[in-house]
C-alpha positions in Angstrom: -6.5 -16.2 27.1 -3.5 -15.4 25.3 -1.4 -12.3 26.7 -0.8 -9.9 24.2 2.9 -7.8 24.2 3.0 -4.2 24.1 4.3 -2.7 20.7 7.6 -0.8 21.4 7.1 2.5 20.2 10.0 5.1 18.9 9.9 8.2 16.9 11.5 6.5 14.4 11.2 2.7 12.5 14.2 2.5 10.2 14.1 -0.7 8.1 17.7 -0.8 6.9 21.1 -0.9 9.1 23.6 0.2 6.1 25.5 2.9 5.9 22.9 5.4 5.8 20.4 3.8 7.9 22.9 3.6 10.5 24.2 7.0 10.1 19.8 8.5 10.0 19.7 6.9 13.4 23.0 8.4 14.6 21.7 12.0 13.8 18.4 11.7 15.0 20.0 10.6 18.1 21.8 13.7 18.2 18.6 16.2 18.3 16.8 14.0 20.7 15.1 11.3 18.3 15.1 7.8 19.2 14.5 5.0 16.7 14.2 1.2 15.9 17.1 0.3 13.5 16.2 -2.9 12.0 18.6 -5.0 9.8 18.7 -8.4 8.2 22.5 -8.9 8.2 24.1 -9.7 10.9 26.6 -7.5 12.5 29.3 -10.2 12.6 29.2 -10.9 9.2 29.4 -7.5 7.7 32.3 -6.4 9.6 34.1 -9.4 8.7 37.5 -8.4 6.7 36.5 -10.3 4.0 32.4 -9.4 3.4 33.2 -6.2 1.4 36.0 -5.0 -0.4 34.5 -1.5 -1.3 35.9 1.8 -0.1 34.0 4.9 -0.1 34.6 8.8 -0.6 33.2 10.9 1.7 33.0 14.9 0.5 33.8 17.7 2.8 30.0 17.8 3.4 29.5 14.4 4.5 32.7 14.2 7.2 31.4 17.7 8.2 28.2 15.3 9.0 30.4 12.9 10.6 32.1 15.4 12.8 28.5 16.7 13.9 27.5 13.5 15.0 30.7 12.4 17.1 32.2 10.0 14.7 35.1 12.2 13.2 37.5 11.3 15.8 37.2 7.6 15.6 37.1 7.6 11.5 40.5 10.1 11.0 42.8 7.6 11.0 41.6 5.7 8.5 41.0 8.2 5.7 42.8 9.0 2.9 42.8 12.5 1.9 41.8 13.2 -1.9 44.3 15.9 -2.7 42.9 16.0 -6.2 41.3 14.4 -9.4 42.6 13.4 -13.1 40.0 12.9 -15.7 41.5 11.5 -18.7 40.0 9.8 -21.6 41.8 6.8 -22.4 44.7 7.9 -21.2 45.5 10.2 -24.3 47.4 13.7 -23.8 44.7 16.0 -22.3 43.3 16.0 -19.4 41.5 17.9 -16.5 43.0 18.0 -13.1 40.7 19.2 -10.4 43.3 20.4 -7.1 41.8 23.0 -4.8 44.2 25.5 -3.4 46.3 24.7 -0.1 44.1 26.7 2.6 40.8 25.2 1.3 41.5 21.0 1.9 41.3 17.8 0.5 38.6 17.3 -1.8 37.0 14.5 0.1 38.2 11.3 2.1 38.3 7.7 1.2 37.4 5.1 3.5 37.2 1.3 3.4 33.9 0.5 3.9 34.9 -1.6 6.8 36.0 1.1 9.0 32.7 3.2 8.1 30.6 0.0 9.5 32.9 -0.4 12.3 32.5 3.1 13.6 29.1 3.0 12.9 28.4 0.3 15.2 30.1 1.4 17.9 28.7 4.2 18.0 24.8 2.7 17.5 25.7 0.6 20.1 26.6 3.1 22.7 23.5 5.1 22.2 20.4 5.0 24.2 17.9 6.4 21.7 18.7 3.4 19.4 17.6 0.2 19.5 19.4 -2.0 17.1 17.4 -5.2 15.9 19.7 -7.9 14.1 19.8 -9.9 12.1 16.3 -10.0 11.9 13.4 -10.0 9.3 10.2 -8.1 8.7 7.3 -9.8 7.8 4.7 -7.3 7.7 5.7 -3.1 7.5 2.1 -1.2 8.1 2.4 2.6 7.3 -1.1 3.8 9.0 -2.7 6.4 9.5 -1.9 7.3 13.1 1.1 5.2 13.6 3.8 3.0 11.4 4.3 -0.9 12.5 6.7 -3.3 11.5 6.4 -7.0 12.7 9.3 -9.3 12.8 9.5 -12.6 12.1 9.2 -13.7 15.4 6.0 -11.7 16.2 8.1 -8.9 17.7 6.0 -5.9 16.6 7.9 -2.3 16.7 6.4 0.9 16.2 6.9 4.2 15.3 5.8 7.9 14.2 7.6 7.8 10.7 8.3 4.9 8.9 11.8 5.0 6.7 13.0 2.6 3.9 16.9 2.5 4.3 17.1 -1.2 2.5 19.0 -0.4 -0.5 18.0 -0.5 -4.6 15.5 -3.7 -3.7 13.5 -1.9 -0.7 10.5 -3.8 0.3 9.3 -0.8 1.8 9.4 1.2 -1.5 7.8 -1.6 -3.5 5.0 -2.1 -0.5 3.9 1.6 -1.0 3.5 0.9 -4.9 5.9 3.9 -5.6 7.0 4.4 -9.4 10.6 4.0 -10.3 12.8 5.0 -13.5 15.2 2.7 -14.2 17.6 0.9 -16.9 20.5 -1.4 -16.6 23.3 -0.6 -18.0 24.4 -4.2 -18.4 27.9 -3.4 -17.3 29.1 -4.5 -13.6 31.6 -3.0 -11.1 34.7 -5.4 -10.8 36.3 -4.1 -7.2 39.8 -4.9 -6.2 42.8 -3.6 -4.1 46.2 -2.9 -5.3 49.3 -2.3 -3.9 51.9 -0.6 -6.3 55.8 0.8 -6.2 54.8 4.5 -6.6 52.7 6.7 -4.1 49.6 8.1 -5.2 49.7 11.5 -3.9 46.6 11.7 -2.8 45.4 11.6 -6.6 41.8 9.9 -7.8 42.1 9.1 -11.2 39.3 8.8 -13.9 40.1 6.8 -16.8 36.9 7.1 -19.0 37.1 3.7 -22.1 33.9 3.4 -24.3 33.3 0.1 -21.9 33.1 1.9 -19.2 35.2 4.3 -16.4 38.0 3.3 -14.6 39.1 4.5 -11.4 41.8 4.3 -8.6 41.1 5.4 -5.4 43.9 6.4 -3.0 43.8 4.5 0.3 46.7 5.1 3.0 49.6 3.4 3.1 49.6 -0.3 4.3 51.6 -0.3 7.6 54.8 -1.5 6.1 54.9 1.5 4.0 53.3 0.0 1.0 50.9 2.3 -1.4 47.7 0.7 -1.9 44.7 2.3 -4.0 41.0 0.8 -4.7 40.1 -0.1 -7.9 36.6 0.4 -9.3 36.9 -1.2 -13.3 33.5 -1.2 -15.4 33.2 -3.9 -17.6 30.5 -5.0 -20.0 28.3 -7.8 -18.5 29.0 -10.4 -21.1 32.7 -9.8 -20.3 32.7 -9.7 -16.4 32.5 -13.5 -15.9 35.9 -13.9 -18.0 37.4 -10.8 -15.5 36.1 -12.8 -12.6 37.7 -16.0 -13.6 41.4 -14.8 -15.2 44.2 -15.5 -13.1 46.1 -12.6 -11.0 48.4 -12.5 -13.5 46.4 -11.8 -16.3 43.9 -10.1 -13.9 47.0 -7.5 -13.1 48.5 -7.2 -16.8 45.1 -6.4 -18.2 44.7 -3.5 -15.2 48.5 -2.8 -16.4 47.1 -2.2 -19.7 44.9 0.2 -19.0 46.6 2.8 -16.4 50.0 1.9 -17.7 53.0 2.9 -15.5 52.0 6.0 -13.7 52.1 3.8 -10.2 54.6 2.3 -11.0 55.1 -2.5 -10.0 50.6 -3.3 -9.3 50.2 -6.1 -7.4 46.7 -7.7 -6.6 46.5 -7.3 -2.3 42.3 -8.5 -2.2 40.0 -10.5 -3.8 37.8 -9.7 -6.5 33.9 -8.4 -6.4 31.6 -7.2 -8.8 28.1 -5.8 -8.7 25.6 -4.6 -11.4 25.2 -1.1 -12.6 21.5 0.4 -12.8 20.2 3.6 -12.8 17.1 3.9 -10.1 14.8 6.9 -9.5 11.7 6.8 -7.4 9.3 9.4 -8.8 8.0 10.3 -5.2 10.3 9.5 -1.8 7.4 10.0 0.6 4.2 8.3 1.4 1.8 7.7 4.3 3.9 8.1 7.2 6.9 7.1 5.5 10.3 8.3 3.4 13.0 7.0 1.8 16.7 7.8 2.1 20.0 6.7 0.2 19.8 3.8 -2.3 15.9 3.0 -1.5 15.5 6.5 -3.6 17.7 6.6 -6.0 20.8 4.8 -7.2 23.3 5.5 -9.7 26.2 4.7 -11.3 29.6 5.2 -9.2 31.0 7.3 -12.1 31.8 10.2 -10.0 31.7 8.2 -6.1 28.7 10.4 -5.1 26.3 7.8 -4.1 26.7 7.2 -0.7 27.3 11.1 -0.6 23.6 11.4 -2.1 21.9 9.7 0.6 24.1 11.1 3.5 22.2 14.2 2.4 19.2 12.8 2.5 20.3 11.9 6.2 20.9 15.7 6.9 17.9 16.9 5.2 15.2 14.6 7.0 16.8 15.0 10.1 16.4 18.9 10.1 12.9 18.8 8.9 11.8 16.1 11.4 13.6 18.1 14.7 11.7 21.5 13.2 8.9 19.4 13.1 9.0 18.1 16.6 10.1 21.9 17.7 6.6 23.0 16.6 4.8 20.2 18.0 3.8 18.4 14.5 3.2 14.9 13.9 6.5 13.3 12.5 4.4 11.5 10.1 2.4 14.5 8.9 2.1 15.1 5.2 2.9 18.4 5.2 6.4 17.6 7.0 7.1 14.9 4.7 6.6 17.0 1.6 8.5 19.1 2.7 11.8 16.5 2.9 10.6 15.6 -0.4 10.5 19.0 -2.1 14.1 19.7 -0.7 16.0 16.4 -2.1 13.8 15.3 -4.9 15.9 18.5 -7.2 18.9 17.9 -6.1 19.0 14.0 -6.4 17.3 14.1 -10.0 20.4 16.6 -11.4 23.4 14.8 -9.8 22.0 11.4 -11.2 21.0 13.1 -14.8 24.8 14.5 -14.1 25.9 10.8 -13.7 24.2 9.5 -16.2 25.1 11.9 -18.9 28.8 11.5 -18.3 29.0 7.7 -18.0 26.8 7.7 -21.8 29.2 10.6 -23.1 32.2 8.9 -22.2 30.6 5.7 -23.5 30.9 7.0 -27.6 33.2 4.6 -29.2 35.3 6.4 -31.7 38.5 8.5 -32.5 35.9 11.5 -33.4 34.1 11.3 -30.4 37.3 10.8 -28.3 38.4 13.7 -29.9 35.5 15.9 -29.1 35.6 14.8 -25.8 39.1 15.8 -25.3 38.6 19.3 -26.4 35.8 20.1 -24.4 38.1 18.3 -21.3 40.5 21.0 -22.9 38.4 23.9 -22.1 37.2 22.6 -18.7 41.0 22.7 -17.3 41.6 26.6 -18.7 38.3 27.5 -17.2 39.0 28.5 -13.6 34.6 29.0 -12.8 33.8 25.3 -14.6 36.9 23.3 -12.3 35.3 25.6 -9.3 31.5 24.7 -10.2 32.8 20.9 -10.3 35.1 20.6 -7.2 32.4 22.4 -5.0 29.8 19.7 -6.7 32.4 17.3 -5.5 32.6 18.7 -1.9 29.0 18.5 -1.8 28.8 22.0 -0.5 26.5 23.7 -3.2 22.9 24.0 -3.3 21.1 24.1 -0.1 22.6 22.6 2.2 21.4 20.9 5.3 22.7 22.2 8.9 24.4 19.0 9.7 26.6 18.9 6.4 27.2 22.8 6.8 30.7 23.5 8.9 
């Protein structure tokens, strides 16, 4: 007779260990939930130096998720405080600058993604109600009625009360439950660099809006010999990106030259290149049986405004408060009732800053001097109008809406 192993049984089965997986576990830890955090990667690889060159921005709300949850301390040294924002269109006269005043902050942080994984770890690592599981894979995920299963491939079979996809834009878990989702490519990609250059950034994030496609440089602190260093994200069309891919750093740096001109003065390359495809991803419903989705699993969108990760780090706060009232009143974690109520609360909130997203990157997308022009004006009346720059820096912050406890200060 074969012996048969007990299921290990948590509150929680997260099948995911990104950046919001890791961060849902973190705080659930926090209010007493313990989980299974189950990745396919393995830890040593992805916080290798070289496995990804991204950097992040965290919003007031999100670092005021990170303080909750013990993690401030360790990330503060390695953010870069985003003392404001320049929209421009082409770089032609006109622009809006979003700055809040001195006594209300930076308007974000930004991270290297690196440093948000390290922390993330350590921190997963050192706490009991987690139990990390990688690099592993799921062959079978089992949302039942009474209780949620996944089995690994080696026959390991963990269980919990709630069932959560945190895989990212491909999630298994999403496609197992047969849930509907919007989406289009945009057939442009993401080419991500780093640069150093002679003059300092001032803490400014600057979005350069060409009918191909945004833009952007992201302050990052200072290297420790002093030099400035920002994070480039440049959209490209898909045809072209293989060509942008394959020029030389010279060519690589004069066309990046071309296009922000002298404002940071001598750009020199001081990374790699990456790229990555551009979608826009909607899941009609983010619940099912005994299970949810959070972050990219949900919904992704274009990095046109940087609030992606911030999206599903208020997913994070949202499911954590509903589960702990939940488990104040005695409910099942899985139960309908509790889920829909998760879903009811994000489901808004996630469909207008993606619509947002998506309306600005086709806007800005209008070839033409006419529609440049019309672009600039309205621009024009956005920077005179002191309500509009507040409406969008607070969108920015994350702090509007209804907010979760965890990303409240």
């Amino acid at each position: 007779m074969i012996e048969q192993s007990v299921p290990s049984k948590r509150d929680l089965l997260i099948l995911g260990g990104g950046l919001v997986g890791m961060t849902l576990a973190l705080a659930a830890a926090r209010k007493g939930l313990s989980s299974h955090l189950v990745d396919r990667a393995d830890p040593a690889d992805v916080l290798d130096e070289g496995f990804d060159g991204r950097a992040s921005a965290i919003s007031t709300a999100s670092w005021r998720l990170f303080r909750h949850i013990g993690l401030a301390d360790r990330l503060e040294p390695y953010g870069c405080p985003i003392e404001a924002i320049a929209v421009v269109d082409q770089m032609k006269p006109g622009r809006i600058d979003f700055r809040p005043q001195p006594h209300e902050g930076s308007l974000g942080r930004m991270f290297a993604n690196r440093q948000l994984r390290l922390a993330l770890h350590e921190a997963v690592r050192a706490e009991p109600l987690i139990e990390l599981h990688a690099p592993v894979t799921v062959s079978e995920r089992d949302a039942g009625e009474f209780v949620a299963r996944a089995t690994l491939g080696d026959g390991t079979i963990l269980e919990g009360d709630l069932l959560i996809g945190a895989e990212g834009r491909a999630s298994p878990t999403r496609g197992e439950a047969g849930l509907a989702v919007a989406q289009w490519d945009y057939r442009h990609r993401a080419i991500i660099a780093g640069l150093d250059h002679g003059k300092p950034h001032q803490g400014v994030a600057y979005e350069i809006f060409y009918p191909d496609g945004p833009f952007a440089l992201l302050p990052l602190l200072d290297g420790e010999d002093g030099t400035h260093r920002s994070a480039l994200v440049w959209t490209v069309s898909e045809a072209d990106a293989p060509g942008v891919l394959k020029m030389g750093e010279r060519a690589f740096v004069a066309e990046v030259h071309a296009r922000m001109g002298d404002m940071l003065g001598t750009i020199a390359l001081n990374s790699g290149r990456s790229s990555y495809p551009l979608a826009f991803q909607h899941t009609a419903r983010m619940v099912g049986q005994r299970m949810a989705l959070v972050g990219d699993s949900a919904h992704g969108m274009h990095p046109i405004a940087g609030q992606g990760l911030n999206l599903g780090l208020r997913d994070v706060g949202a499911l954590v408060e509903v589960l702990v009232e939940a488990r104040r009143l005695g409910l099942d974690l899985g139960d309908a009732q509790v889920l829909s109520r998760y879903e009811t609360w994000r489901a808004l909130d996630a469909l207008m800053v993606m619509g947002a997203t998506d309306t600005l990157t086709r806007l800005f997308g209008v070839p033409g001097k006419a529609a440049s022009a019309v672009r600039r004006l309205g621009m024009a009346g956005v920077q005179r109008s002191g309500l509009l720059k507040r409406w969008f820096m607070d969108e920015a912050r994350g702090i509007t809406g209804d907010t979760p406890e965890l990303l409240k200060a």
